[in-house]
C-alpha positions as CSV (number, residue, x, y, z in Angstrom):
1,X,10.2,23.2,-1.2
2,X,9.4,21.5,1.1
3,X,10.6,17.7,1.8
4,X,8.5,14.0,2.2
5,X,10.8,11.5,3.9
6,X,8.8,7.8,2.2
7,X,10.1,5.2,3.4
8,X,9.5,2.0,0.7
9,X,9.6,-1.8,2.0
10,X,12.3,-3.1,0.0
11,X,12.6,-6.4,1.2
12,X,10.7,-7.7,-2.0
13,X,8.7,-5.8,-4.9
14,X,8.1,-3.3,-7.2
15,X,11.0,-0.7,-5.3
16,X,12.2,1.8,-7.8
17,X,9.0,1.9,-9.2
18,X,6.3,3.5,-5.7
19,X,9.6,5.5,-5.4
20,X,9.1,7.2,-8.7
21,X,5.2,7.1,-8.7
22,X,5.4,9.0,-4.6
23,X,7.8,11.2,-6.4
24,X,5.9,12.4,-9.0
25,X,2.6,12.6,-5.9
26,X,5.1,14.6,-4.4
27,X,6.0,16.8,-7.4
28,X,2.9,17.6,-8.2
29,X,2.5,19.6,-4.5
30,X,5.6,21.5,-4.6
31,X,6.9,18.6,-2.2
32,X,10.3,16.9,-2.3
33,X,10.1,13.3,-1.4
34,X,13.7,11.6,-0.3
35,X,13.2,8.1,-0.6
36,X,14.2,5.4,1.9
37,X,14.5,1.7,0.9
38,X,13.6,-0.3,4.3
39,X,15.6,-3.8,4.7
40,X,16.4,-3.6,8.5
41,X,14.9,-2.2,12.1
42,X,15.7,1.5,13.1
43,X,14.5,3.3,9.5
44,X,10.5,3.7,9.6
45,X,10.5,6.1,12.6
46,X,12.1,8.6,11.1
47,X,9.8,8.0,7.9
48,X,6.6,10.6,7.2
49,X,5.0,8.2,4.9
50,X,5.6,4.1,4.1
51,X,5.2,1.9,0.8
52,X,4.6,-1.5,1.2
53,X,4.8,-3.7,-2.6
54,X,3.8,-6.6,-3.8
55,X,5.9,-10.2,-4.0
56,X,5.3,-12.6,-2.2
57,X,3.2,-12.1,1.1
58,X,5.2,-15.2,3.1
59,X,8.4,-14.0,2.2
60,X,7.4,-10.2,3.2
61,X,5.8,-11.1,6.5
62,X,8.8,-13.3,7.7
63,X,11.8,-10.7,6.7
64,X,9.4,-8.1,8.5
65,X,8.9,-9.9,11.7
66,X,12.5,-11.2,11.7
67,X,14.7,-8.0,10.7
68,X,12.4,-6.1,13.3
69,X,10.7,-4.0,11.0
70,X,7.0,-5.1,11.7
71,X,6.7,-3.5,15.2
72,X,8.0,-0.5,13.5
73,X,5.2,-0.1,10.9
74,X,2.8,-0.6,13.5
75,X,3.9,1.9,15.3
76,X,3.9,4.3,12.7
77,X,-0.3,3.8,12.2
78,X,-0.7,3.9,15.5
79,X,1.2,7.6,15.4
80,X,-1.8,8.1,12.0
81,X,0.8,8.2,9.8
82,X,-0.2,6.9,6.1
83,X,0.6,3.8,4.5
84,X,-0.2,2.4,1.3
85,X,0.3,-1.2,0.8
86,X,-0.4,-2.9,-2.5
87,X,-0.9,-6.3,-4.0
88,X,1.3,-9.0,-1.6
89,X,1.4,-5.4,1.1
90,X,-2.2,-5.7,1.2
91,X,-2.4,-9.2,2.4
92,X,0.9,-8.3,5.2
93,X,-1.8,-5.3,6.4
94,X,-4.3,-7.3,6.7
95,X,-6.5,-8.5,9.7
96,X,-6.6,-12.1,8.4
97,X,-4.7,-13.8,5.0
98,X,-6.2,-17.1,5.8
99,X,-3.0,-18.6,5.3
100,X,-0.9,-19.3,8.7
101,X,2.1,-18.8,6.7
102,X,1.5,-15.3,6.8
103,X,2.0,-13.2,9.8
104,X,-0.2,-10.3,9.5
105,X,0.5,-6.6,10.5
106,X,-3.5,-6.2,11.5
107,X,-3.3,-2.4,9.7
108,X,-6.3,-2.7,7.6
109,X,-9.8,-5.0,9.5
110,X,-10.5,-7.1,6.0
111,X,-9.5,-10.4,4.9
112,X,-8.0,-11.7,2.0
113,X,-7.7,-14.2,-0.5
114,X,-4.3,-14.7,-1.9
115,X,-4.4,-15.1,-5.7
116,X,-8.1,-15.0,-6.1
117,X,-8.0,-13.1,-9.0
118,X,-6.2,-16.2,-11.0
119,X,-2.7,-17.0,-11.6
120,X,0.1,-14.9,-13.5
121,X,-1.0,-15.7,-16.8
122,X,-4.7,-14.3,-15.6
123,X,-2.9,-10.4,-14.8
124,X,-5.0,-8.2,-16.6
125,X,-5.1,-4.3,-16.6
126,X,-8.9,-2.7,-16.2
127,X,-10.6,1.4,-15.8
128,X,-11.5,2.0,-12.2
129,X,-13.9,4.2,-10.6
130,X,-11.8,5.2,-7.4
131,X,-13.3,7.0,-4.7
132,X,-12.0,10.9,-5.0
133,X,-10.7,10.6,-8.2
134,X,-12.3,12.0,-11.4
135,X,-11.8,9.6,-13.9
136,X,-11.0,6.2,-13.7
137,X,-7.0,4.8,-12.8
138,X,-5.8,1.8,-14.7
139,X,-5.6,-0.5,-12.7
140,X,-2.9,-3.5,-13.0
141,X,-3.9,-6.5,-11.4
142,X,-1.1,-9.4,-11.3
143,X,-2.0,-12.5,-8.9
144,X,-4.5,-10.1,-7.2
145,X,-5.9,-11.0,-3.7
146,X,-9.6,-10.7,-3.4
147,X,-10.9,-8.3,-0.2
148,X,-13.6,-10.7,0.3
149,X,-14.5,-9.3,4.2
150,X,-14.6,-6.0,5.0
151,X,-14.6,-4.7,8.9
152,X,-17.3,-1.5,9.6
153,X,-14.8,1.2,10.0
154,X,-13.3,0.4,6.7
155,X,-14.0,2.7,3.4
156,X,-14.3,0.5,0.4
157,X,-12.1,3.2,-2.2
158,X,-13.0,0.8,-5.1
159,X,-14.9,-2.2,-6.7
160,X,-14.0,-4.7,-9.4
161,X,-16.7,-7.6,-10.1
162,X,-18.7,-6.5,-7.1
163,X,-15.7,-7.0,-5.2
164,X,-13.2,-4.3,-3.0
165,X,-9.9,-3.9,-4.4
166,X,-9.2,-0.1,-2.8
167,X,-9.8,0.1,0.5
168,X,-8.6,3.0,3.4
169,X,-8.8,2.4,7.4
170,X,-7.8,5.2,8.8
171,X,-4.4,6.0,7.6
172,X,-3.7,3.1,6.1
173,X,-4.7,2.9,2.4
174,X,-4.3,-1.0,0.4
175,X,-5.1,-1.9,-3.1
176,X,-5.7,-5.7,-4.2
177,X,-3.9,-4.1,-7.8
178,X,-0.6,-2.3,-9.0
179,X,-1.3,1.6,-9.3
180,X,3.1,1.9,-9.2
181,X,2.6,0.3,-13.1
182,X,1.1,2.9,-14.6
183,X,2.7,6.6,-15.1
184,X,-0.6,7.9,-13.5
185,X,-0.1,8.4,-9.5
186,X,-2.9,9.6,-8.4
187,X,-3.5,6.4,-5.9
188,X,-0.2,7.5,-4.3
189,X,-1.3,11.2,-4.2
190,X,-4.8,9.8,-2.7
191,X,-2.9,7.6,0.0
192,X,-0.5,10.7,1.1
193,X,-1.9,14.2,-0.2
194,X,-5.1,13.9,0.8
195,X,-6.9,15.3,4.3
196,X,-5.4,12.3,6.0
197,X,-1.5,13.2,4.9
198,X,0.6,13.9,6.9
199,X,2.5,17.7,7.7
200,X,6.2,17.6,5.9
201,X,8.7,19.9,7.5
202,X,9.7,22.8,5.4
């Protein structure tokens, strides 16, 4: 078998959780995945693949700039290797937050809207027509961001509303919703398994 090194963001979110969902990805491809929970500098180049979960995007995108991982995740699209980024990941990959409290990675051209979608107490869980799958994934939207600007090299995955909530720039996939709160992982087997993935060594 061979083995995924996946590399999850751990400095706030849903950790245990993309671990298990990139696990099962993984399972289903006769992979191993060895998961890596990222709090410091000197971990994501040796990763094939990176998580980055939700919390809360100005706490993410200071730990990331300050414990010297942001550089590091750049590097890693820059070398095409995948990302997925989700909920609060999604607004750290974007081009623009809107918010100067948030320093942006600049992985995926869109801009965001933080909590557009409402307030905790507005989470709701909806069927999704996402781009290469064949049926839809139930999504889990909690304090979603809105994609509300979408750059021309950017592949809208998904709508909700008339608005993107999946997108993919090149290697870098980010969804305003949860997919790692649902036993289906078939948004973590689009961001890694697809043509785009990544080579694992045997």
């Amino acid at each position: 078998m061979t083995t995924l090194r996946a590399g999850v963001v751990a400095v706030q979110g849903d950790v245990s959780e993309h671990a298990d969902a990139v696990e099962r990805a993984a399972a289903a491809h006769s992979v191993d995945a060895e998961i890596v929970e990222i709090r410091s500098d000197g971990l994501v180049p040796d990763c094939d693949v990176l998580l980055m979960p939700g919390g809360e995007s100005t706490t993410i995108s200071r730990l990331l700039e300050r414990e010297g991982i942001a550089d590091e995740i750049r590097a890693h699209v820059d070398a095409g290797k995948p990302v997925l980024a989700t909920c609060a990941g999604l607004i750290v990959a974007s081009r623009d937050a809107k918010d100067d409290r948030v320093t942006t990675l600049d992985l995926l051209d869109v801009t965001v809207d933080r909590n557009a979608f409402g307030r905790q107490v507005d989470s709701f869980e909806a069927p999704l027509d996402v781009a290469g799958l064949d049926s839809p994934f139930p999504a889990v939207f909690i304090r979603a961001p809105l994609i509300d600007e979408v750059g021309d090299g950017v592949e809208v995955l998904a709508e909700w509303d008339g608005n993107p909530v999946a997108v993919r720039d090149g290697p870098v996939v980010g969804t305003s919703f949860h997919p790692e709160l649902t036993p289906d992982s078939r948004i973590h087997d689009l961001a890694f398994f697809d043509e785009l993935a990544v080579e694992v060594d045997a």
